[in-house]
MARLUM-765939 format. One record per residue (C-alpha): residue in one letter; residue number from 0; y, x, z. Coordinates in nm, 3 decimals, decimal comma. Last residue first. Layout:
+--------+-----+---------+---------+---------+
: residu : num :   north :    east :      up :
+--------+-----+---------+---------+---------+
:      a : NUM :       Y :       X :       Z :
...
+--------+-----+---------+---------+---------+
This chain:
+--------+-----+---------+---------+---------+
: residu : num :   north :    east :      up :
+--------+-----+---------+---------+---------+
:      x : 303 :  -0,838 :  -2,913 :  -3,101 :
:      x : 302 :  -0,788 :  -2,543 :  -2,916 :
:      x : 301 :  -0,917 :  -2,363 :  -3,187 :
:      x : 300 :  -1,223 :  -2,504 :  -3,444 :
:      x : 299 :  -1,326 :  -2,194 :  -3,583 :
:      x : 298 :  -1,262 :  -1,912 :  -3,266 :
:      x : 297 :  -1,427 :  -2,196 :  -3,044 :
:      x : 296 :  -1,746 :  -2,165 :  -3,277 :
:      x : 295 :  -1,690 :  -1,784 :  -3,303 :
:      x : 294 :  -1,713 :  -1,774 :  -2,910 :
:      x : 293 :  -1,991 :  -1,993 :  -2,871 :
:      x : 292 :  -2,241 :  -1,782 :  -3,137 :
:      x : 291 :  -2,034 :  -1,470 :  -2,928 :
:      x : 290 :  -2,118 :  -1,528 :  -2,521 :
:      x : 289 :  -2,211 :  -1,211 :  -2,499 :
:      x : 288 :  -1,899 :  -1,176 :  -2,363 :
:      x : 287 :  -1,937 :  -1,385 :  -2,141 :
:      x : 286 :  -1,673 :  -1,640 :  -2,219 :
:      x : 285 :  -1,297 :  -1,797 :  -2,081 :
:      x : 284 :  -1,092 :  -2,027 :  -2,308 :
:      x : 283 :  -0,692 :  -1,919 :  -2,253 :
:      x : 282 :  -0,455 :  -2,208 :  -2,318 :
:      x : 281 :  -0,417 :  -2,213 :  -1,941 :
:      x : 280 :  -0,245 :  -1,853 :  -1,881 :
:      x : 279 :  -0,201 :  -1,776 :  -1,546 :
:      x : 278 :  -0,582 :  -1,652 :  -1,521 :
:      x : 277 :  -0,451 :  -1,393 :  -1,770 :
:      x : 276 :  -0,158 :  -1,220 :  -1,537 :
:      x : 275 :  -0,439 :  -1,257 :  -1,197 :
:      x : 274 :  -0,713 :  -1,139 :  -1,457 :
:      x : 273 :  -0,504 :  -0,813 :  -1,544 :
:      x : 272 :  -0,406 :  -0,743 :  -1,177 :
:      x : 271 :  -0,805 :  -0,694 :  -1,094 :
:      x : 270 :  -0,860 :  -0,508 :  -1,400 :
:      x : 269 :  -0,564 :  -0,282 :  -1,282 :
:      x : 268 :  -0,747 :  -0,241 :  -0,890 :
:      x : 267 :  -1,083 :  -0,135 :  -1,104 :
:      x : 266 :  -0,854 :   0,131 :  -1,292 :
:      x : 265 :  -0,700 :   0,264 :  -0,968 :
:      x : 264 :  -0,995 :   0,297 :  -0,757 :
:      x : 263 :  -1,247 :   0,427 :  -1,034 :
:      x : 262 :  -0,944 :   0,688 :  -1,139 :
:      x : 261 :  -0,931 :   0,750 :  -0,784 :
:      x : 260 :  -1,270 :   0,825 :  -0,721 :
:      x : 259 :  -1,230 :   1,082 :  -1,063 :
:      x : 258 :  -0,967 :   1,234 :  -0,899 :
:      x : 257 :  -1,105 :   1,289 :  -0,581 :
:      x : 256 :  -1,439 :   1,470 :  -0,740 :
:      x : 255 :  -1,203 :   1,664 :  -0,929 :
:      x : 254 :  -1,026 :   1,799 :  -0,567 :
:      x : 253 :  -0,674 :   1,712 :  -0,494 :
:      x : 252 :  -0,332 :   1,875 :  -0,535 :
:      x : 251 :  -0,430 :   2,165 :  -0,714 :
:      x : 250 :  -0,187 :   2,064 :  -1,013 :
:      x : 249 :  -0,490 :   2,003 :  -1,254 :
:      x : 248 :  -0,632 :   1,747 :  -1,008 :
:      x : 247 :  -0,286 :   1,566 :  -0,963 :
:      x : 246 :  -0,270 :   1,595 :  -1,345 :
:      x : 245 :  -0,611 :   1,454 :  -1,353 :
:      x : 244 :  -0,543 :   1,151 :  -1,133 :
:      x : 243 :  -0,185 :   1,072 :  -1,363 :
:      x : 242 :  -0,404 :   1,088 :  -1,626 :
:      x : 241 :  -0,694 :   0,825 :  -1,606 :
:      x : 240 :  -0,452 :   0,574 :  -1,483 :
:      x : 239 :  -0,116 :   0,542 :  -1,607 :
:      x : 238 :   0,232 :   0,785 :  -1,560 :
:      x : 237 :   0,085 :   0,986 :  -1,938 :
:      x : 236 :   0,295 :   0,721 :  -2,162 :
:      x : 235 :   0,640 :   0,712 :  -1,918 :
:      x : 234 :   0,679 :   1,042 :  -2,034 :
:      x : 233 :   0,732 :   1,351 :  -1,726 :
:      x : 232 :   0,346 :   1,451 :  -1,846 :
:      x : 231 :   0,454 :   1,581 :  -2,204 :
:      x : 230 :   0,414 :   1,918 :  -2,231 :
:      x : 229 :   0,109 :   1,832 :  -2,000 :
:      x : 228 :  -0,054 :   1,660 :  -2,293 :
:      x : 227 :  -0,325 :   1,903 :  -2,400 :
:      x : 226 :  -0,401 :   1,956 :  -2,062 :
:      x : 225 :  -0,519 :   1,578 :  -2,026 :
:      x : 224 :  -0,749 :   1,602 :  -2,296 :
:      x : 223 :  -0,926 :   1,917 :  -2,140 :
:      x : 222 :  -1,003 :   1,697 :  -1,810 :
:      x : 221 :  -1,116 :   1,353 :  -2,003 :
:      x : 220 :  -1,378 :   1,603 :  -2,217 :
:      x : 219 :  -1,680 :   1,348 :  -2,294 :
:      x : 218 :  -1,851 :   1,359 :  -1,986 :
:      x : 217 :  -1,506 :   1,266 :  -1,785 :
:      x : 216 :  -1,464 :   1,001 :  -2,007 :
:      x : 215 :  -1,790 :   0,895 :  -1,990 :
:      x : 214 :  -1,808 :   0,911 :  -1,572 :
:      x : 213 :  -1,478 :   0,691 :  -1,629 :
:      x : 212 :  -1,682 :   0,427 :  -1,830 :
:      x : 211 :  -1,938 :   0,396 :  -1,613 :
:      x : 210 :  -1,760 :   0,328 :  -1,318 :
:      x : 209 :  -1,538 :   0,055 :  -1,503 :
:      x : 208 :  -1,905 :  -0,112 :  -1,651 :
:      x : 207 :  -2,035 :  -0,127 :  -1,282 :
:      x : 206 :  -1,686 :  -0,250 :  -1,166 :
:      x : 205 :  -1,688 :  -0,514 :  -1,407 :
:      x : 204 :  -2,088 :  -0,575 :  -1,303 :
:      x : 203 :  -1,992 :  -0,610 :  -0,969 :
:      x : 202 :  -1,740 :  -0,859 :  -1,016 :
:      x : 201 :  -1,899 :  -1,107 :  -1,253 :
:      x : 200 :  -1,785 :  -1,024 :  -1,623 :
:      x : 199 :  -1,468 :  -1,171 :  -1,805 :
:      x : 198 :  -1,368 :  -1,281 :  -2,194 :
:      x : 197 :  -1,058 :  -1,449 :  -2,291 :
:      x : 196 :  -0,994 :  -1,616 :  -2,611 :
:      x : 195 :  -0,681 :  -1,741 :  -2,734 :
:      x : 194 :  -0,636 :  -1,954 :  -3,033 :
:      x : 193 :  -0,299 :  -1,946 :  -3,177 :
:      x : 192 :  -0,236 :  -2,106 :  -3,510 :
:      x : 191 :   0,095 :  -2,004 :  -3,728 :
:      x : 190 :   0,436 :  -2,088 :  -3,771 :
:      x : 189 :   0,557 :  -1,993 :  -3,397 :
:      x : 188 :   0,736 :  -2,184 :  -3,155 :
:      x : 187 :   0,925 :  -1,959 :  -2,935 :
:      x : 186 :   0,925 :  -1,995 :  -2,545 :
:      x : 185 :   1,230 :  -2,030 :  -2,337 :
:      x : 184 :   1,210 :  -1,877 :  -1,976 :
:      x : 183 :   1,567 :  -1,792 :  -2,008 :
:      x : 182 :   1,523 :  -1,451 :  -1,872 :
:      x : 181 :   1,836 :  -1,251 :  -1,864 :
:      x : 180 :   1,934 :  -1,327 :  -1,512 :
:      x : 179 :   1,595 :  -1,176 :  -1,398 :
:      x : 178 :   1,678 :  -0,824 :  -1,468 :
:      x : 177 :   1,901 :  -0,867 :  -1,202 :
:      x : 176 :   2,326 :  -0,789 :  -1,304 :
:      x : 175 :   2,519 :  -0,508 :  -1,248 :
:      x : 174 :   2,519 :  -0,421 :  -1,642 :
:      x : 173 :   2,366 :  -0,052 :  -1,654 :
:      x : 172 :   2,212 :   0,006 :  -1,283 :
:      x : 171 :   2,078 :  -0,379 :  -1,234 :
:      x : 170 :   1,904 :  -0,299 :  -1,589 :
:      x : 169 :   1,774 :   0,031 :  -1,507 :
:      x : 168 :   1,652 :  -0,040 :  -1,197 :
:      x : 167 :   1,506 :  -0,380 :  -1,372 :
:      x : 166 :   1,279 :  -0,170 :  -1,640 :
:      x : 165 :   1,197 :   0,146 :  -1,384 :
:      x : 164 :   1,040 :  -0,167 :  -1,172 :
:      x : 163 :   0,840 :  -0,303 :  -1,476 :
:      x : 162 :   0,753 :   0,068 :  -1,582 :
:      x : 161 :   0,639 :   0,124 :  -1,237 :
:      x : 160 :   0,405 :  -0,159 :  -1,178 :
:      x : 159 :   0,300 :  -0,242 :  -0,801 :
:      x : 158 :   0,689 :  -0,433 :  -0,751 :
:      x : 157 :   0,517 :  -0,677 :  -1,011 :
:      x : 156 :   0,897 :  -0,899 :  -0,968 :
:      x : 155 :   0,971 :  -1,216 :  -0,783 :
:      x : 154 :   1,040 :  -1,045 :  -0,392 :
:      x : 153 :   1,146 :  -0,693 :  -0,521 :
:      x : 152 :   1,342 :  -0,878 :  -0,872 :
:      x : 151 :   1,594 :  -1,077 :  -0,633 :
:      x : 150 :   1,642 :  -0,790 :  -0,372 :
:      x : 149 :   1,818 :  -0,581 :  -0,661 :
:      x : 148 :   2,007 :  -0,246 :  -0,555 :
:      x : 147 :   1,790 :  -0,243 :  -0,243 :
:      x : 146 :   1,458 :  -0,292 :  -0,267 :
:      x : 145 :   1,516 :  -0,207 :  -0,611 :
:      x : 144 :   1,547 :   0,156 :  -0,479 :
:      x : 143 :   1,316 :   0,116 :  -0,227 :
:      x : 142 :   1,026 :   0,027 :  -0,468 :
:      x : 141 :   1,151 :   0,291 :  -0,679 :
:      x : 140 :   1,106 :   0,589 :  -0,418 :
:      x : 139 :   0,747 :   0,412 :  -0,283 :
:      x : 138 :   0,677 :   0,502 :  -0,693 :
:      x : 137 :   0,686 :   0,852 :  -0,666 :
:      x : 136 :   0,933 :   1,113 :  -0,580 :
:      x : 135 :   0,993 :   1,383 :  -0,818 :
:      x : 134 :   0,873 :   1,189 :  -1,116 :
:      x : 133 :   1,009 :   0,900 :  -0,987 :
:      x : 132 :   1,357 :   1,064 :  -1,002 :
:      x : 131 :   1,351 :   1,243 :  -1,355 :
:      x : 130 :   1,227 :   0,853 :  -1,469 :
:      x : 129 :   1,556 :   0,737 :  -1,280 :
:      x : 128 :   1,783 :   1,034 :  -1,429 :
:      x : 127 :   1,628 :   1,003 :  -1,821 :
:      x : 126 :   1,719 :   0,582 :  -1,815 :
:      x : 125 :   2,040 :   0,609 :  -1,645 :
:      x : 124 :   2,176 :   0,896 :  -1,898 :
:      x : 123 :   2,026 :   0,663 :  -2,151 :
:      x : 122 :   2,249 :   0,394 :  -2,086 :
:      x : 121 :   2,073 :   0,071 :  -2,112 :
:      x : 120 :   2,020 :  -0,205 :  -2,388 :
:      x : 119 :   2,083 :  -0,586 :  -2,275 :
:      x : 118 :   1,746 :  -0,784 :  -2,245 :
:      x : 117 :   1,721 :  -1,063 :  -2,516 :
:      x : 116 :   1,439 :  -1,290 :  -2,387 :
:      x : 115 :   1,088 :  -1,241 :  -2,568 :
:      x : 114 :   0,885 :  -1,400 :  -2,755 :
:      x : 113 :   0,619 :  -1,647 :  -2,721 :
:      x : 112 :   0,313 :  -1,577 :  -2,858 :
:      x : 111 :   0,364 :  -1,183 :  -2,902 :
:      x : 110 :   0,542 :  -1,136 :  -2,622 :
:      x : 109 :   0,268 :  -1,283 :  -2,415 :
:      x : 108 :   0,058 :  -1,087 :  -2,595 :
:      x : 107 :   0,231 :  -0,785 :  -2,516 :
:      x : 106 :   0,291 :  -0,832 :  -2,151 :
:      x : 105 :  -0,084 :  -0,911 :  -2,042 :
:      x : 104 :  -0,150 :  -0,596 :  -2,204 :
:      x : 103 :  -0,523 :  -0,623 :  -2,222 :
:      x : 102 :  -0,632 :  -0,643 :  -2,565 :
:      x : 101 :  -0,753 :  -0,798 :  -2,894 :
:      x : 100 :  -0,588 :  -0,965 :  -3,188 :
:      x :  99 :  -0,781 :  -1,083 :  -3,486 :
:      x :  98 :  -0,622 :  -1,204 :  -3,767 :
:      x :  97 :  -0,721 :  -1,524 :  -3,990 :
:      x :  96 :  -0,627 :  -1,702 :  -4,315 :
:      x :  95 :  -0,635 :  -1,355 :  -4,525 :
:      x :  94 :  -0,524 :  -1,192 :  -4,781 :
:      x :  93 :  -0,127 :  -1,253 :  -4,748 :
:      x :  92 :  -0,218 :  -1,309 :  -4,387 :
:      x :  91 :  -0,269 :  -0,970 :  -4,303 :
:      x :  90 :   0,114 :  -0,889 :  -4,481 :
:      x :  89 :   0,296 :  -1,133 :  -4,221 :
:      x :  88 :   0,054 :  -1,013 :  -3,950 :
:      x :  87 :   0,175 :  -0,673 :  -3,967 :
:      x :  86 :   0,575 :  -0,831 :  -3,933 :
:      x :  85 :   0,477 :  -1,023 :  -3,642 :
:      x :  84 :   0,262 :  -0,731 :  -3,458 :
:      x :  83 :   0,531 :  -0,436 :  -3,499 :
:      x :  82 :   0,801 :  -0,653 :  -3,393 :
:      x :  81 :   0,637 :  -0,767 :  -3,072 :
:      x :  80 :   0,519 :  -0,441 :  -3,015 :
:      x :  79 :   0,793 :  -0,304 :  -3,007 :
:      x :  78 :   0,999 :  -0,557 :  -2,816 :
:      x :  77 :   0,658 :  -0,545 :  -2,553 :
:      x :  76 :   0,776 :  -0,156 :  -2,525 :
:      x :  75 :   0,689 :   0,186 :  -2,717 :
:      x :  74 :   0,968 :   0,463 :  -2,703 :
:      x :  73 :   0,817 :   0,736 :  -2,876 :
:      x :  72 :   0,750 :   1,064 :  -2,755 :
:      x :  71 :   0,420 :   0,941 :  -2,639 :
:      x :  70 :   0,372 :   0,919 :  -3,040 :
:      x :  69 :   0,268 :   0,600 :  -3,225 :
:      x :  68 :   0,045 :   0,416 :  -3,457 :
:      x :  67 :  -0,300 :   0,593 :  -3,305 :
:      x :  66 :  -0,420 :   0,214 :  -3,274 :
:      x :  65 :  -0,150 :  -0,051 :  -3,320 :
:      x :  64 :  -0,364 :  -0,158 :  -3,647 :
:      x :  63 :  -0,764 :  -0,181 :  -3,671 :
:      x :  62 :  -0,954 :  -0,195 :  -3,978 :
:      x :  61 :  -1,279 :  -0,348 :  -3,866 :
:      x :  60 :  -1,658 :  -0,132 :  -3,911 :
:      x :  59 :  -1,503 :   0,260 :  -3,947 :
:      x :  58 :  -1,304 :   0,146 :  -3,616 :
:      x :  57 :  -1,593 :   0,140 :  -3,455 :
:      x :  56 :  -1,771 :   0,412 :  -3,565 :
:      x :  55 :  -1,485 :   0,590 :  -3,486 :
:      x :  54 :  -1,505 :   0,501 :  -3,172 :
:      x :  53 :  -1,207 :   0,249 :  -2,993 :
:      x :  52 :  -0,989 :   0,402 :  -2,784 :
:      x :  51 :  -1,091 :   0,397 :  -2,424 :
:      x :  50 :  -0,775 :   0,532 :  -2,271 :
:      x :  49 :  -0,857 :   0,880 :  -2,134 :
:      x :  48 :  -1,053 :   0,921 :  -2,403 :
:      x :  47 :  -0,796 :   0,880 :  -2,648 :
:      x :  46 :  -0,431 :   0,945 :  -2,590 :
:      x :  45 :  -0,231 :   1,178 :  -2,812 :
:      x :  44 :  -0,197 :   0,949 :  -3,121 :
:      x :  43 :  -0,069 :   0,659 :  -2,880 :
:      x :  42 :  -0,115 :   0,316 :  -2,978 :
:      x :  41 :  -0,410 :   0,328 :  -2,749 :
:      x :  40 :  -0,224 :   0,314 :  -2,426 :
:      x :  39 :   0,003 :  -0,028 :  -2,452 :
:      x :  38 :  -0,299 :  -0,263 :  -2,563 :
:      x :  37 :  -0,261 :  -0,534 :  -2,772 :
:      x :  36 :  -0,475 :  -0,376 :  -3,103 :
:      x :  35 :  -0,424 :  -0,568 :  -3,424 :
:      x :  34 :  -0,737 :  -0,618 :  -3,600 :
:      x :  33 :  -0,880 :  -0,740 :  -3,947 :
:      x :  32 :  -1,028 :  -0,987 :  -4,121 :
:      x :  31 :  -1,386 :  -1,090 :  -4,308 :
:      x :  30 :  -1,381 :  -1,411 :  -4,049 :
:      x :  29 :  -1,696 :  -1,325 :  -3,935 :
:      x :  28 :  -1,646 :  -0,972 :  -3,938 :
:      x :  27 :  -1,330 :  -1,007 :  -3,726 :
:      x :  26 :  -1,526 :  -1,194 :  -3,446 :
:      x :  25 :  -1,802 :  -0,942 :  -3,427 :
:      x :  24 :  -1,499 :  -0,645 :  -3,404 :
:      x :  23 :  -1,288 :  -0,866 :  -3,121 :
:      x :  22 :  -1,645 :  -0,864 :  -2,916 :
:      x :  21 :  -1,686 :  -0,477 :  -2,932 :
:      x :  20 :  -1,356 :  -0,450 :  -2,799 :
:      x :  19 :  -1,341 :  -0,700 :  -2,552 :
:      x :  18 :  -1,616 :  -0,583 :  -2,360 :
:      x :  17 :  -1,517 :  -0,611 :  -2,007 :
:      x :  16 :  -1,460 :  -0,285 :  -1,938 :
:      x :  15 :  -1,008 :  -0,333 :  -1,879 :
:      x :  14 :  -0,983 :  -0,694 :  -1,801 :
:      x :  13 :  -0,910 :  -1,019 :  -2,092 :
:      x :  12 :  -0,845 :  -1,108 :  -2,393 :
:      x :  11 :  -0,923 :  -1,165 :  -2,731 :
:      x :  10 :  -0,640 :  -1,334 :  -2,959 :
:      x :   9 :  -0,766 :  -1,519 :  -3,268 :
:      x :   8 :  -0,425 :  -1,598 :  -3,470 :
:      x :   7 :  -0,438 :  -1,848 :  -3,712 :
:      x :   6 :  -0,291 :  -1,948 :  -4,056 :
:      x :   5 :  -0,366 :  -2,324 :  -4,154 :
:      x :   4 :  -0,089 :  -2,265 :  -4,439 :
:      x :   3 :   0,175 :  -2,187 :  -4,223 :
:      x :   2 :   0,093 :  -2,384 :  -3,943 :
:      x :   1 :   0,287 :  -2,628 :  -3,758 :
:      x :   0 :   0,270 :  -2,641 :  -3,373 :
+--------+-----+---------+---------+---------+
């Protein structure tokens, strides 16, 4: 790949818990740089605990970007993010030859290094009635739905993912044709250095570190955050972990002690689906995460 100028991404990587954050910060102070945050919850201004944002002590030490950036009113994709990312790194590397990136949205990143294939737009009529739908009947509704209207995506597609199966209903629904037609599978050659970095735990300390973390949350006010956004729990933003178990709770549906198993369950089950997506990837280096005098070394020299 040609560089512009020897610029370089650092991207860290890797499952919900596993320490990325506090590793991406280390890196960025070596390099005197900043970071861009790859994760599809924390660019949300209403979202905090419930998504591990970074502290503010922590953001106080590395200026972070894509954190707090956007409202759950707003529509927030990999396109976004793609966009977003590219033109923030243009002005990062006007000061400097490196820019961390850090996160576990297998789909952003990827976006990020490679692109994206040029999805037709959708009807928003389409769009409001199947997100009014799964509201009202839950994701066994969608998987029929696509089951049906678009056998091609059910066997190939993350059928577990709602917002990937809300994605190719809508897409079959507005042009007829499987999500999958649009994919070329064509990756774009950047201009800059990618180095990517990924970071994992044994299992039992993962879900050690994920069990911890939710008691935190709850701790630290999880519950009374979630109230705050029930104006807004029919948004895509609020149907993820942490917050669709409270609402339940909230709703009377299940006890707090439930919801909090099932935040465990679900989030522990995501860091599982995050290593399959990252294992995929081959250019990734895998560290401990305290792993860091060998992680800044492989940060310097890259994949050469």
């Amino acid at each position: 790949m040609a560089l512009t100028k020897n610029k370089k991404i650092i991207i860290v990587a890797g499952p919900t818990a596993a320490g990325k954050t506090g590793s991406a910060i280390e890196i960025a102070k070596h390099f005197k740089t900043e970071i861009i945050s790859a994760d599809s919850r924390q660019c949300f201004q209403e979202l905090n605990i419930g998504v591990a944002r970074p502290s503010e002590g922590e953001l106080r030490q590395v200026k972070h970007h894509f954190i707090a950036s956007h409202s759950v009113q707003d529509e927030v994709n990999a396109v976004v993010f793609e966009q977003y990312a590219l033109k923030k790194i243009n002005e990062l590397f006007k000061e400097n030859d490196t820019v961390v990136m850090v996160g576990g949205t297998g789909l952003y990143i990827k976006a990020f290094c490679e692109g994206l294939d040029d999805i037709p737009m959708v009807k928003t009529g389409i769009r409001n009635r199947i997100n009014a739908e799964f509201e009202e009947k839950g994701l066994s509704w969608l998987q029929e739905e696509i089951k049906s209207k678009d056998p091609e995506f059910y066997k190939a597609g993350e059928i577990q993912n709602p917002q990937r199966v809300m994605r190719a209903l809508e897409v079959i629904e507005s042009t007829g044709e499987s999500v999958l037609h649009f994919r070329k599978g064509e990756k774009i050659k950047r201009d800059f250095g990618i180095v990517k970095i990924g970071l994992e735990l044994p299992k039992e300390q993962l879900h050690q570190n994920i069990n911890t973390r939710v008691d935190r949350m709850i701790e630290n006010g999880l519950v009374e955050e979630v109230k705050k956004t029930e104006v807004f729990k029919h948004l895509n933003a609020l149907q993820t972990v942490g917050y669709s178990e409270i609402f339940n709770y909230l709703d009377g549906r299940i006890s707090l002690e439930q919801a909090i198993h099932d935040i465990k369950t679900s989030t522990r089950q995501y860091a599982k689906r995050q290593m399959t997506w990252f294992r995929k990837d081959k250019e990734i280096k895998w560290f401990a995460p305290d792993q860091l005098k060998e992680i800044i070394e492989f940060a310097k020299k890259g994949n050469s």
